[in-house]
C-alpha positions in Angstrom: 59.0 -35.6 3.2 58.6 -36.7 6.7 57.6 -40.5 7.2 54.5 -42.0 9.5 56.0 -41.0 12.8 53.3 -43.8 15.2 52.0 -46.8 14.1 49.7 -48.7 16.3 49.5 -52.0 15.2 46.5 -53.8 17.2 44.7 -50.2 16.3 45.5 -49.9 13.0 45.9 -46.7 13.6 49.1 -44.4 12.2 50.2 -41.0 13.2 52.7 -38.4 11.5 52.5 -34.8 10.0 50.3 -34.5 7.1 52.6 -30.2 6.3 55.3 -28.5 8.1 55.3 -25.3 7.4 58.3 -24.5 8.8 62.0 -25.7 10.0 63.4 -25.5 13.6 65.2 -22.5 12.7 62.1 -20.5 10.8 63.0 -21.2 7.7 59.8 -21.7 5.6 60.3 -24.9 4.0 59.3 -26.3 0.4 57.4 -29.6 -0.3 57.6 -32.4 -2.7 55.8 -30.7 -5.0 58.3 -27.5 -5.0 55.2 -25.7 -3.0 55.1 -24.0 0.5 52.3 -22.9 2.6 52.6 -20.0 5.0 51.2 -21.4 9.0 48.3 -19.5 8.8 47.5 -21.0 5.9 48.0 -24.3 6.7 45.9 -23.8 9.6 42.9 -22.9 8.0 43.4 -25.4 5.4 43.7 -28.2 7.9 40.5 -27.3 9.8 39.1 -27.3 5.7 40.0 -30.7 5.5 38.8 -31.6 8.9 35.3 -29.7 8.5 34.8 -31.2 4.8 37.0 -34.3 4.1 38.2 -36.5 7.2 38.1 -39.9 5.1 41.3 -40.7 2.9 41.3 -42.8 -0.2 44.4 -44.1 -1.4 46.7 -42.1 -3.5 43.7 -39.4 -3.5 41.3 -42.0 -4.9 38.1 -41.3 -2.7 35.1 -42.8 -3.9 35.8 -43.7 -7.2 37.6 -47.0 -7.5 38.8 -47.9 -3.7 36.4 -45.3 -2.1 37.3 -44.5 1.8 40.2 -46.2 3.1 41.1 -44.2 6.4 39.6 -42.3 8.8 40.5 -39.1 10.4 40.7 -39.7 14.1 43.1 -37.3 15.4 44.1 -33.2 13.9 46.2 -31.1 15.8 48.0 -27.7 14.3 50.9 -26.5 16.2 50.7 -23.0 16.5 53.0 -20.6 18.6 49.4 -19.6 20.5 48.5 -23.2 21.0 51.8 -23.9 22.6 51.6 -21.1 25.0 47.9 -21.7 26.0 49.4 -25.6 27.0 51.8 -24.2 29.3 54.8 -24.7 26.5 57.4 -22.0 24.9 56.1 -20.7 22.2 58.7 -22.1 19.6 58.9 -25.8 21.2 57.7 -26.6 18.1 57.8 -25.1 15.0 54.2 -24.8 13.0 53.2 -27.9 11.5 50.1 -30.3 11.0 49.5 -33.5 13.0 47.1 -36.1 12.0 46.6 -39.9 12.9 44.6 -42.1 10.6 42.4 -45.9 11.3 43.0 -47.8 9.1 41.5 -50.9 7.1 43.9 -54.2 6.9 44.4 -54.0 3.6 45.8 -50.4 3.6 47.6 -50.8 7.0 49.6 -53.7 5.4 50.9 -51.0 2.8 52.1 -49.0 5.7 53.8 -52.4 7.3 55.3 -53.5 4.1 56.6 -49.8 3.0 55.0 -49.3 0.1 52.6 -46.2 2.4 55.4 -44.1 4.0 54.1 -41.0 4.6 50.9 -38.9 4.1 50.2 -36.8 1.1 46.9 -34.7 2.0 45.1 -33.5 -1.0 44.6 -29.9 -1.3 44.0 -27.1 -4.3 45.9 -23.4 -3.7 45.8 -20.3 -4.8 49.9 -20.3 -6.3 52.0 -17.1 -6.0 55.5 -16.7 -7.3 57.6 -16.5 -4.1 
């Protein structure tokens, strides 16, 4: 839904937003999977994934097969309260979920050739009918 934003080549390092929660104009908006996630939400589950997770395997494949591929190295969640606490407007920037990645050779050469466009972060939920 929305494609690795940084790459930093002699790092190996990429950058993007893992969720957005919701549009420029306040629109919640729906993922690939037909799914949305209210901000607060999404905020606790990114400090979740932080607290518990921060390595990535490859299409969700941690430990099994590939094991660790990526590690997290940078989380932000933009938040109206965040924004004005850095001296911003408080809609700047709609709520969403920053994260940057390092990355093994092997995986960022997926990302250079394509074939790794954007990041899927793997979750469980609670679903509603909205």
């Amino acid at each position: 839904m929305y494609p690795i934003a940084k790459v930093d080549e002699p790092k190996r390092l990429v950058f993007g937003y893992a969720n957005v929660a919701v549009s420029k104009a306040g629109e919640a908006l729906t993922d690939l999977q037909n799914e949305r996630i209210s901000p607060d939400v999404l905020e606790d589950a990114a400090y979740d994934y932080v607290l518990k997770f921060r390595d990535m395997g490859e299409m969700h494949d941690r430990g099994s097969t590939k094991g660790t591929v990526a590690k997290l190295v940078e989380s932000f969640v933009v938040t109206p309260d965040k924004l004005q606490a850095m001296g911003l407007d408080r809609d700047a920037v709609p709520p969403r979920w920053w994260v940057g990645f390092k990355l093994p050779k092997e995986s960022f050469e997926k990302v250079r050739s394509g074939e790794f466009s954007m990041f899927s972060i793997e979750g469980r939920a609670d679903r509603r009918e909205v």
